[in-house]
C-alpha positions in Angstrom: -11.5 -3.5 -9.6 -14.4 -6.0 -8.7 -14.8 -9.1 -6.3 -16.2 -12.6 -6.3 -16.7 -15.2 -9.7 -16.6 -14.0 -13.0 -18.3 -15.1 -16.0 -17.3 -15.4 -19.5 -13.8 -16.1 -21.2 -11.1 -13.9 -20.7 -8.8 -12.1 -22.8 -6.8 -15.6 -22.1 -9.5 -17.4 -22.2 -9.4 -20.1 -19.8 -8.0 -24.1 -19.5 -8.0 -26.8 -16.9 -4.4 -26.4 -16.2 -2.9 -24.3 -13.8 0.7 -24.7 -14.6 2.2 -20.9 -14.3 -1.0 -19.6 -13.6 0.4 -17.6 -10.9 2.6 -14.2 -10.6 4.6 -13.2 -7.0 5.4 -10.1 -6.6 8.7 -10.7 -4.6 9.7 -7.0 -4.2 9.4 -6.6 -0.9 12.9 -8.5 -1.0 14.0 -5.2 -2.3 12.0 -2.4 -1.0 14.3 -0.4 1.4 11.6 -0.6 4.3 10.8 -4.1 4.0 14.1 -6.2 3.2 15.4 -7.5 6.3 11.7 -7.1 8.4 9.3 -10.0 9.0 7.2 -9.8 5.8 10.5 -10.3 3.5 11.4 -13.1 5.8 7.7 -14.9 5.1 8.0 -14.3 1.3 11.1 -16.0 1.0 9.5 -18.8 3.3 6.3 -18.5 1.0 7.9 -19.0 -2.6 10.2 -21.8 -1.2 7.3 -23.9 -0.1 5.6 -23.0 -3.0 8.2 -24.2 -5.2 8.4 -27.7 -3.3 4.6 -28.3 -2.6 3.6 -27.1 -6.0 6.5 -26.3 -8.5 4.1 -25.5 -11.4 2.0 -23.4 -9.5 4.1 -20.2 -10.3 5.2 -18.5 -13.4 6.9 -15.7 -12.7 8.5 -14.3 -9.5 8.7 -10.5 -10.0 11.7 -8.2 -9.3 12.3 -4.2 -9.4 14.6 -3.1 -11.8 15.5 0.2 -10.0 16.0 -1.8 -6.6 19.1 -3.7 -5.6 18.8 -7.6 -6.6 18.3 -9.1 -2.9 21.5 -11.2 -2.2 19.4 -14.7 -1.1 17.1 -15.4 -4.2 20.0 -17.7 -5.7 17.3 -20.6 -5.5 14.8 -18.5 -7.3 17.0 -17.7 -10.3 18.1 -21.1 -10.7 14.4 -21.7 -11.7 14.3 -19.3 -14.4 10.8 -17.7 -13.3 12.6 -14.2 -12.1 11.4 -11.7 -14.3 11.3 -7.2 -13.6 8.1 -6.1 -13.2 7.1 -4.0 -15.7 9.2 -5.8 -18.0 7.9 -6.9 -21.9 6.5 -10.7 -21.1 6.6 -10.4 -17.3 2.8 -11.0 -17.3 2.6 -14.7 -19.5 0.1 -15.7 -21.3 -1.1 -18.5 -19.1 -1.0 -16.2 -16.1 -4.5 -15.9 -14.0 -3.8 -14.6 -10.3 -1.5 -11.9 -9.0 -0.3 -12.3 -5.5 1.1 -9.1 -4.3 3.4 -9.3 -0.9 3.4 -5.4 -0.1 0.2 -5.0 1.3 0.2 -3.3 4.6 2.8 -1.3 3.8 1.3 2.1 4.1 4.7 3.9 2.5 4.0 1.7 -1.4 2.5 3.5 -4.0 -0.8 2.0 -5.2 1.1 1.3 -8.7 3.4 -0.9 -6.9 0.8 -2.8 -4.5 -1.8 -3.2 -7.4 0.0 -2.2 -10.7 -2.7 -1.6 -13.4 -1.1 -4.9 -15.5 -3.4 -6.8 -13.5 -6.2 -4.8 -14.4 -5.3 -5.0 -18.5 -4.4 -8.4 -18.4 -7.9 -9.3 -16.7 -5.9 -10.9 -13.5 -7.5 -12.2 -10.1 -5.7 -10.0 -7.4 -4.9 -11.6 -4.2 -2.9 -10.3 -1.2 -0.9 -11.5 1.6 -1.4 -9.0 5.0 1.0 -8.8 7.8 -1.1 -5.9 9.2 -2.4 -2.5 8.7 -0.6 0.3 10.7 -3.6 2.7 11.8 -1.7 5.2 14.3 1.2 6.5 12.4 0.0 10.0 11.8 1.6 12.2 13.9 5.0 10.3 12.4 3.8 10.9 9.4 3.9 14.5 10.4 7.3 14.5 12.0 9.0 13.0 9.2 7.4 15.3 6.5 9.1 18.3 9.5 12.9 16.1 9.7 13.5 14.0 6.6 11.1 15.6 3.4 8.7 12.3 3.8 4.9 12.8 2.6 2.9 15.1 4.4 0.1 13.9 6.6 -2.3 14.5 3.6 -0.5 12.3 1.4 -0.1 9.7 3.9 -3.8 9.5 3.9 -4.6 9.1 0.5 -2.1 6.6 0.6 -3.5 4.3 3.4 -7.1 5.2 1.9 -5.8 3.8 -1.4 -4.4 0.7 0.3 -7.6 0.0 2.1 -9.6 0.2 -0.8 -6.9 -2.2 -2.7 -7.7 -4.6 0.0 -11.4 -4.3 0.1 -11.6 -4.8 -3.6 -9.4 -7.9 -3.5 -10.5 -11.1 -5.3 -8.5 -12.8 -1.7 -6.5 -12.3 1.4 -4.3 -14.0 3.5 -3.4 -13.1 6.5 -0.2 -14.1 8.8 -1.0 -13.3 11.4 -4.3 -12.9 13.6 -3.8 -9.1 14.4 -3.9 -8.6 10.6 -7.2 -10.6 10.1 -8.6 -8.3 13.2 -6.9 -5.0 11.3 -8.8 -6.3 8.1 -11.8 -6.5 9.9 -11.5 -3.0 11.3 -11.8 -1.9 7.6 -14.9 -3.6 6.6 -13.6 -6.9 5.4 -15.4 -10.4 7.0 -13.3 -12.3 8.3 -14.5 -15.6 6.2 -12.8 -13.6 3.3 -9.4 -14.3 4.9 -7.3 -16.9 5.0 -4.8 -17.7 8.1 -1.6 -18.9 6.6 2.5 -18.5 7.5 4.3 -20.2 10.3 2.9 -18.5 13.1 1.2 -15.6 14.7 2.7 -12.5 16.0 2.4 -12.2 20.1 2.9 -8.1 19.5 6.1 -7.3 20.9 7.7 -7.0 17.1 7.4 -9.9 15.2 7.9 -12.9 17.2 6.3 -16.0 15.9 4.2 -18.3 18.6 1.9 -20.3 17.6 1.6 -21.8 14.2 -1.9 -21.8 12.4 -3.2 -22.0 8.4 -7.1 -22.6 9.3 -9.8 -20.3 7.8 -10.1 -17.3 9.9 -13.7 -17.1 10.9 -12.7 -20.9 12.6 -9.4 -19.7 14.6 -6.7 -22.2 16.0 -5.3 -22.8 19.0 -3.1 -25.1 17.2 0.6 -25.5 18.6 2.8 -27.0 17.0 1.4 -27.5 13.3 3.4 -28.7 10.2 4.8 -26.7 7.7 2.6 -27.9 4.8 -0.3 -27.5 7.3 0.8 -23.7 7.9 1.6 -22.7 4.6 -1.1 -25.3 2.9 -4.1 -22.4 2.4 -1.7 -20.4 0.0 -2.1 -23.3 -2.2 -5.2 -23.5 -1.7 -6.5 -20.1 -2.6 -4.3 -19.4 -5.5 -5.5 -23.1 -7.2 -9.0 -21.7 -6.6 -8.7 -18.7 -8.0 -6.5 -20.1 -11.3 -9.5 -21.9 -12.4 -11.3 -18.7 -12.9 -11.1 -17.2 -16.5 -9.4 -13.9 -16.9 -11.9 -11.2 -16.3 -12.7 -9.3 -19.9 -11.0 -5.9 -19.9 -13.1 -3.1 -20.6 -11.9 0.5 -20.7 -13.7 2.5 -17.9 -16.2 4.7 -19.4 -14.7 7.9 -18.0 -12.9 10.0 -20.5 -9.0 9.6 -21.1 -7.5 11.9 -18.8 -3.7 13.1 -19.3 -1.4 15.1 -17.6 1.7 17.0 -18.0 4.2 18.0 -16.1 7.1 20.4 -17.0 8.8 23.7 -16.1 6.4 26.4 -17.6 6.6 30.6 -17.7 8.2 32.6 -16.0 10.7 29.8 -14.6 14.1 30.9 -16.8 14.7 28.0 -18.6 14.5 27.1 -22.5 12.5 24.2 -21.5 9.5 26.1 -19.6 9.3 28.0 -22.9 8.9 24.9 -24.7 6.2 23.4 -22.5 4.6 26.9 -22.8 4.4 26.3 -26.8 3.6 22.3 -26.4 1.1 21.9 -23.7 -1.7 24.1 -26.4 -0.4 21.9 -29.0 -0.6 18.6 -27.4 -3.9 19.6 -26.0 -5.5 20.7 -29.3 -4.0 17.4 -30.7 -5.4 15.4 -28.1 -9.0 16.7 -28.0 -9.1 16.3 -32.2 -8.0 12.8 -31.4 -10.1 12.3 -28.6 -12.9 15.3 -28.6 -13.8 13.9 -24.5 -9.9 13.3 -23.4 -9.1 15.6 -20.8 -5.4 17.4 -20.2 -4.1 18.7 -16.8 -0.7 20.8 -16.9 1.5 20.8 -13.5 3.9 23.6 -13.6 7.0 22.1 -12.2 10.2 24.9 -10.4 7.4 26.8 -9.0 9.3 26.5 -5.4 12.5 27.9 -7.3 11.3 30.9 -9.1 8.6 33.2 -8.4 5.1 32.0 -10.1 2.7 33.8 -11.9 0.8 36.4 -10.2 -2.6 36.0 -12.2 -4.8 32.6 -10.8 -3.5 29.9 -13.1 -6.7 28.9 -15.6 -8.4 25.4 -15.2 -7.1 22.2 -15.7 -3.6 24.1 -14.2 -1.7 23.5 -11.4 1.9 23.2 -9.0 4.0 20.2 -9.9 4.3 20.0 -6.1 0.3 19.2 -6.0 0.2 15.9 -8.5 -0.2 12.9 -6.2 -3.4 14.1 -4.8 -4.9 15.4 -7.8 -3.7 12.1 -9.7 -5.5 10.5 -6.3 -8.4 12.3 -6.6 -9.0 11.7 -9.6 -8.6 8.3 -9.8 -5.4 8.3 -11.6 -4.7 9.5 -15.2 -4.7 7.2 -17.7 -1.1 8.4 -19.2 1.5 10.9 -17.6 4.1 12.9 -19.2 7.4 13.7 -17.2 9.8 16.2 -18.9 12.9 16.2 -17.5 16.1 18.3 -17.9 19.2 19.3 -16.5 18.3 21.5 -13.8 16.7 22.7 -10.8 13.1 22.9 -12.5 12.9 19.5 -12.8 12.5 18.5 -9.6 8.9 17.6 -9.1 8.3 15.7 -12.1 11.1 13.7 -10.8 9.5 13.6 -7.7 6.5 12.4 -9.5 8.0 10.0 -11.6 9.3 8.4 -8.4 6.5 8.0 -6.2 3.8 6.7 -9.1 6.3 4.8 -11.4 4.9 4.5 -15.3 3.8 7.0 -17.7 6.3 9.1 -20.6 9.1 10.5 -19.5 10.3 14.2 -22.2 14.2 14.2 -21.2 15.5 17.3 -22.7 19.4 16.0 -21.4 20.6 13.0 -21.2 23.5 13.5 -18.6 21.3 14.7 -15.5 23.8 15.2 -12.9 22.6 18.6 -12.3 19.1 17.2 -11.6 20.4 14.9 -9.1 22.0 17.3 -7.1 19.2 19.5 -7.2 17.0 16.8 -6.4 18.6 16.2 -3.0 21.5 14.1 -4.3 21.4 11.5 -1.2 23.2 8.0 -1.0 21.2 6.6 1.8 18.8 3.8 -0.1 16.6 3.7 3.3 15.3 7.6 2.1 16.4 7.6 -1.5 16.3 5.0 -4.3 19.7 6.2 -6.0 21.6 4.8 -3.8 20.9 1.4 -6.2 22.0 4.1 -9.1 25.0 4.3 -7.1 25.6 0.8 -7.1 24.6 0.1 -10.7 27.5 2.6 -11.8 30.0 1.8 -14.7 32.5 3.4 -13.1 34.7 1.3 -10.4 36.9 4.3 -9.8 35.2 7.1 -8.0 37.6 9.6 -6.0 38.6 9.6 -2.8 35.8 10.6 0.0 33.1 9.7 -2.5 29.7 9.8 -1.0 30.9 11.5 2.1 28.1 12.7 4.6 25.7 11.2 2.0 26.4 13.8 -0.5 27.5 13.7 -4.3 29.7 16.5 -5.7 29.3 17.3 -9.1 33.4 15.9 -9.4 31.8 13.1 -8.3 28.9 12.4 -10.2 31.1 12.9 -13.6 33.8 9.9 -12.3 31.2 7.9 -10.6 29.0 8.1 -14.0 26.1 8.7 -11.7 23.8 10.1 -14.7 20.7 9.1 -13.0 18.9 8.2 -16.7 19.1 4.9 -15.4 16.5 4.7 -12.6 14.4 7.0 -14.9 14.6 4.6 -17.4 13.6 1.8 -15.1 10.8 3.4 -13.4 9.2 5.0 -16.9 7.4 3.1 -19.6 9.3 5.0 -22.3 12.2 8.1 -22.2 12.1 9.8 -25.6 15.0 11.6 -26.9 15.7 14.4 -29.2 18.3 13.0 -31.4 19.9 10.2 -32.5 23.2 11.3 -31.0 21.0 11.2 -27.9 19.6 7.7 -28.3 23.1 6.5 -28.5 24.3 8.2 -25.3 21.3 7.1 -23.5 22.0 3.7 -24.6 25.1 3.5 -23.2 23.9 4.8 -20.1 20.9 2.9 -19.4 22.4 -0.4 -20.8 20.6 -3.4 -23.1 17.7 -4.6 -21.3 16.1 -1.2 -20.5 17.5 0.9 -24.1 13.9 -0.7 -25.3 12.4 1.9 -23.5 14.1 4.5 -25.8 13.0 6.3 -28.2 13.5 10.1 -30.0 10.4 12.1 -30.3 11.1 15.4 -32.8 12.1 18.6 -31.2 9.9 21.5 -32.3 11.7 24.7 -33.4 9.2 27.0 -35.1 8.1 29.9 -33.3 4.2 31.3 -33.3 3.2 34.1 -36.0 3.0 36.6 -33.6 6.9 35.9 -32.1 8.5 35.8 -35.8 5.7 39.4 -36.6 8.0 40.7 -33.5 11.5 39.7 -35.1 10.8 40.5 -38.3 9.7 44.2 -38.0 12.8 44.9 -35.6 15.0 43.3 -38.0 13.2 45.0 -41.0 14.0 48.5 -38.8 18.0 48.3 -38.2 18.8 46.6 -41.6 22.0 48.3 -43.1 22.0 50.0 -39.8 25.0 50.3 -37.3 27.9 48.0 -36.5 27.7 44.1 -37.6 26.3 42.2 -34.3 27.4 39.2 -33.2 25.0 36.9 -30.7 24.6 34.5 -28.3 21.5 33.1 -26.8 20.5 30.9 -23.9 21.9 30.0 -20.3 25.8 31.4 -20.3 27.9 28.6 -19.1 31.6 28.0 -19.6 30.2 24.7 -21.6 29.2 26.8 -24.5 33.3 27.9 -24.9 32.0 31.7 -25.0 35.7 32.4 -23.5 36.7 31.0 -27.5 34.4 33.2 -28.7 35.2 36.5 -26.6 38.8 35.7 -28.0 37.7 35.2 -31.5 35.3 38.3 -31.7 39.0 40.3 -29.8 40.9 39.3 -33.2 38.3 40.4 -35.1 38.0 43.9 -33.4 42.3 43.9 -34.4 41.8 43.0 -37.7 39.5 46.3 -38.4 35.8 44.8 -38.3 33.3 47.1 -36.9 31.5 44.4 -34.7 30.3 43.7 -31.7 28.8 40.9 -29.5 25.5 40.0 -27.6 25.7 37.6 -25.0 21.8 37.2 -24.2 20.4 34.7 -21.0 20.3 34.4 -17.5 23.9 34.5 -16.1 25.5 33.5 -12.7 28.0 36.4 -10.3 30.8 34.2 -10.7 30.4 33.5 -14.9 29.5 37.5 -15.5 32.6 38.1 -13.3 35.3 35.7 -14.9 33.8 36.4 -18.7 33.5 40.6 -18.2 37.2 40.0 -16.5 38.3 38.2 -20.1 37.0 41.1 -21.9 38.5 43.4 -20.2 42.1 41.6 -20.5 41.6 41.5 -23.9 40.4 45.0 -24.2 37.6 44.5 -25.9 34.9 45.5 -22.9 33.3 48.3 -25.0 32.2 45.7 -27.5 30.7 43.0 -25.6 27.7 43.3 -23.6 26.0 40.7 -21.1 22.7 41.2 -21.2 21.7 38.5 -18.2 17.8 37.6 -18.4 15.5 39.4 -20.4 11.6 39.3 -20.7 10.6 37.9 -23.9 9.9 40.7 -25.9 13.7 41.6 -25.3 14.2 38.6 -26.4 12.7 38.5 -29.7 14.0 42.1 -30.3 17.5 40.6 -29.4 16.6 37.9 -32.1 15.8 40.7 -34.7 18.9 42.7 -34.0 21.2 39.8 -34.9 23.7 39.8 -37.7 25.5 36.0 -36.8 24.6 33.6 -34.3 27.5 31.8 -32.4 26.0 28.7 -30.2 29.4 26.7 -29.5 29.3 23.4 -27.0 32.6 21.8 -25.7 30.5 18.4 -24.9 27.2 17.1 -25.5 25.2 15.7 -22.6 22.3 14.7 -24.9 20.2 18.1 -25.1 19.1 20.0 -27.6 19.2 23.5 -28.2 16.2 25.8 -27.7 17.7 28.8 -27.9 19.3 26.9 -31.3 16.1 26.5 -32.7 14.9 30.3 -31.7 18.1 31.7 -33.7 16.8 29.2 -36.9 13.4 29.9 -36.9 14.5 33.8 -36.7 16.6 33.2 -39.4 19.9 34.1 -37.6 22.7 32.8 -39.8 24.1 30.4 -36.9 27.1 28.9 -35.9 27.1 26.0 -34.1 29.3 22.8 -32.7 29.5 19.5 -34.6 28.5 17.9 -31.6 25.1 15.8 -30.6 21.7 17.0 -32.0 23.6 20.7 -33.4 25.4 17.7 -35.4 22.5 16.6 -36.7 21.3 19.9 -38.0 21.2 20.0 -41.8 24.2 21.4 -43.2 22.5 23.5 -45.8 20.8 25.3 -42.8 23.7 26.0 -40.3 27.3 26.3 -40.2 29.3 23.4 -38.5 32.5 23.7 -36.8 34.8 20.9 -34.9 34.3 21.1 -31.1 37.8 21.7 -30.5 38.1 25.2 -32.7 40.3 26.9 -31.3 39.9 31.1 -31.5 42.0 32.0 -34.6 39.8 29.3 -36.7 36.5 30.1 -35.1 37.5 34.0 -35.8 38.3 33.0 -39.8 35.0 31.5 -40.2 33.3 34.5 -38.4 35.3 36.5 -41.0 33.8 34.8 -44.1 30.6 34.9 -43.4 30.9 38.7 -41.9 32.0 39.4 -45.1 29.3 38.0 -47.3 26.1 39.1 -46.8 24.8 37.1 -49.5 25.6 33.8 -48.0 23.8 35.2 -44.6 21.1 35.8 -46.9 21.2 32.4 -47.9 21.4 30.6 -44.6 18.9 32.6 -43.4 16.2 32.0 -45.6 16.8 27.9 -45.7 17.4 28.1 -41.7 13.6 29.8 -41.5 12.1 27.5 -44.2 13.1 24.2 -42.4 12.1 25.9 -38.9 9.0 26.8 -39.6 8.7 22.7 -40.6 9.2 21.9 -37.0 6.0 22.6 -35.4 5.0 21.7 -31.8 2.0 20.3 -33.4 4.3 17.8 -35.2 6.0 16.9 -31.5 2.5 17.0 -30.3 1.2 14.1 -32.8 4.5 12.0 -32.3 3.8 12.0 -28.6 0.5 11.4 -28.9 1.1 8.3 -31.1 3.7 6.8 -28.5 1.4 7.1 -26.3 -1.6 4.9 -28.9 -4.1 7.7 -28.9 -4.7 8.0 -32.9 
């Protein structure tokens, strides 16, 4: 960021003309703090005058996407010039000056109050001040006690970071004369400011007295001026600074800097076992890319399971920590969400919230789980889903919906509260792991934000020293023992293991010497009703829950495997780790025809309809019980294409998403 006259041409170069030279940021029409306060009130005043004092002036008013459309902007849509921020061709070509209307607002992000587009696109930044709020610590502190808000330490890097915004500025303007004496308690001259708006504020909350739009270092004791008079400076400044070229963007000399955030070790979840193979990878990629670029790893569902007991190594550290590192240092030049289904996820969501922009890894696309976990409010005054809420497809939620501010998971399902939504709209991209994925999230997230989809390949192989492990404990038992039937990953009633339990009793009848494995962490109530179902079916001295191991049990659980069943009665856009660990083992597997597991080559796994029932899933368990050649088979093409499927393959895609070649 740098002040006063620049020299040069531009990436825009520069004309005579400043027709659409100009870009509002209207959103504090939207914010939840700010819509029906003064400063919205002035912003709708400001555009309107602009529009009838110099209609040519602006090019684009700019809207969030993930905030409710205000309800008294009719006038401003009429004129075509609304546009998202964020949004491809938001920032137009002719475009010279961004004039932000959050500033003062201690509670906006820095991305939102000076978004790095104005930076890139070589813009003069100028901002309109209602004033600064210097004695709100100790709330600070008592809402971070009552409501979850920032803590005091975050509410000081954030008023630090809007200070600096404003002392950076290329202009100001001030409405009222407290803020140009607030601005001036921060470092700023007064003859930097402009006096604009209708009116002063006489300090009781907001009530306008004396009109005034003079320079501030002259004052006014003006009364009664006219509204061209009062508003007249705007104009004034923005012409001025619309004659300037746009500045030449040059890449800060400081080394890219990237960081990660996802559920790693020991948090039991297939995902923080992926992050734990691709955060190496991607950093290994990145520094033969980039030998200076830097990589920082946030381990997110720290606060849900316990951490690590050895002092994490540099360059790592809590999910819950990110805003201030990412303050501290400056900001990193890209950020990488990954987001799932579950608890874990709850900081990089967080994250993703409070700084906006950056990659977002969603391992699920149906995240109803996350938004529960995530606090799951309705109120849009503490929480922007509330706008998710309203942006549902589905008219027809049940009865008490929403009540005390909570969402049931009943409700979430017929409210189609899936949450992808605001992701999408606060992210630069969401990749995907399948094409059945992209479709679902496409539905979800609807036409104007599906450009921000992609699918990124999911890795599968497992290191040299995991497949040493499964190999020498499958080498030991072969020929050995009973036939063992598997399967692996969180138990839930979604992956119909009540079909199989039925399945595997038919088989037990019909004389096979089998038994069955059900490997992965496991809740009271599931362990209850499933051991319950075995029991009924007398089968309980055949089936064994094994709840969650370490990970050498789990590899040894790998090696000990005859047949891998992994059945889904829906797909909510995932993909299956505990899939890929049964391939790249060379488990002959069984799986759904449903989503990615769809999508699986058929020469590698073994599809079945969704809907089997348990005599048909116990035939095709018989078949392939029965021929050890064909296991033999599918094993050694389901390790071949694996072992194709490298996190360093992932790695690269990400990278290139993300234009680091």
């Amino acid at each position: 960021m740098s002040t006063g006259e620049r020299s040069g041409a531009g990436p825009g170069g520069a004309g005579p003309s400043s027709a659409g030279a100009v870009v509002v940021d209207v959103r504090v029409l939207q914010s939840p703090g700010s819509r029906t306060a003064l400063p919205a009130k002035l912003a709708l005043e400001l555009a309107g005058f602009l529009e009838e004092r110099s209609p040519h002036l602006v090019g684009r008013y700019l809207l969030a996407l993930e905030w409710p459309s205000p309800g008294d902007v009719t006038h401003l849509h009429a004129l075509g010039k609304l546009s998202s921020a964020g949004a491809p061709g938001a920032i137009q070509p002719e475009a010279r000056v961004y004039l932000s209307l959050f500033c003062g607002d201690i509670g906006v992000e820095m991305p939102k109050l000076w978004p790095a587009v104005v930076e890139s696109e070589g813009l003069s930044f100028c901002a309109a001040v209602h004033g600064l709020d210097f004695g709100t610590e100790s709330a600070a502190a008592t809402e971070g006690d009552n409501k979850g808000a920032r803590s005091v330490a975050e509410w000081r890097l954030g008023r630090a970071a809007t200070f600096e915004a404003l002392r950076h500025a290329d202009a100001l303007l001030a409405t009222s004369e407290q803020a140009v004496l607030d601005l001036a308690k921060i470092g700023i001259d007064p003859a930097r400011v402009t006096l604009v708006g209708p009116g002063t504020l006489d300090g009781s909350g907001g009530r306008l007295v004396a009109p005034a739009a003079e320079p501030a270092s002259q004052g006014s004791d003006a009364t009664s001026l006219s509204r061209e008079t009062a508003w007249g400076g705007v104009v004034h400044v923005l012409e001025g600074l619309a004659r300037r070229p746009r500045r030449p963007w040059r890449r800060p000399t400081r080394p890219r800097r990237l960081a990660l955030i996802s559920p790693f070790p020991p948090v039991p979840s297939g995902v923080a076992e992926y992050g734990a193979r691709l955060a190496p990878a991607l950093r290994a990629e990145l520094r033969r890319r980039d030998p200076q670029a830097e990589m920082d790893c946030f381990a997110d569902g720290r606060d849900r399971a316990p951490a690590r007991p050895e002092v994490p190594a540099a360059g790592w550290y809590d999910a819950r920590s990110f805003g201030g590192i990412d303050a501290a240092r400056a900001g990193y030049d890209e950020v990488v969400y990954v987001l799932g289904n579950s608890e874990f996820h709850a900081g990089a969501l967080t994250a993703l919230r409070r700084r906006g922009e950056g990659i977002v890894m969603a391992h699920d696309v149906r995240m109803t789980n996350l938004f529960r976990y995530s606090g799951g409010s309705l109120d849009p005054d503490t929480d922007p889903q509330g706008d998710v809420v309203r942006r549902s497809p589905s008219s027809c939620p049940s009865e008490g919906w929403g009540q005390d501010n909570r969402v049931s998971a009943a409700d979430e399902e017929s409210g189609g509260l899936l949450l992808l939504r605001e992701i999408a709209a606060r992210a630069s991209s969401v990749l995907v792991n399948s094409q059945a994925a992209l479709h679902l999230a496409e539905v979800d997230v609807g036409p104007v934000l599906s450009r921000r989809l992609g699918v990124l390949p999911f890795a599968i192989a497992l290191p040299e020293t995991e497949l040493t492990t499964v190999r020498t404990v499958a080498a030991g038992r072969h020929g050995r023992g009973r036939l063992r039937i598997a399967s692996f990953g969180i138990v839930d009633p979604a992956k119909k293991l009540d079909v199989l339990l039925c399945a595997v009793a038919e088989l037990l009848t019909a004389g096979k010497d089998i038994e069955l494995f059900i490997v992965g962490p496991v809740s009271d109530a599931v362990s209850a009703s499933l051991r319950g179902l075995a029991a009924d079916l007398g089968v309980q001295e055949r089936v064994h829950l094994t709840g969650m191991v370490d990970r050498e049990s789990y590899l040894e659980h790998l090696g000990r495997a005859d047949l891998a069943v992994q059945l889904r009665a829906r797909d909510g856009g995932e993909a299956s780790a505990a899939v890929g660990n049964c391939l790249a083992a060379g488990i002959p597997t069984v799986v759904s025809r449903l989503g990615w597991l769809g999508e699986l080559p058929g020469h590698v796994v073994v599809k079945i309809p969704g809907r089997i029932g348990p005599p048909e899933l116990a035939e095709v368990l018989s078949g392939l019980l029965g021929d050890e050649r064909e296991r033999r088979r599918l094993s050694a093409r389901a390790a071949a294409w694996a072992a194709e499927q490298t996190t360093e393959r992932a790695a690269g895609a990400l990278l290139d998403v993300m234009g680091v070649h």
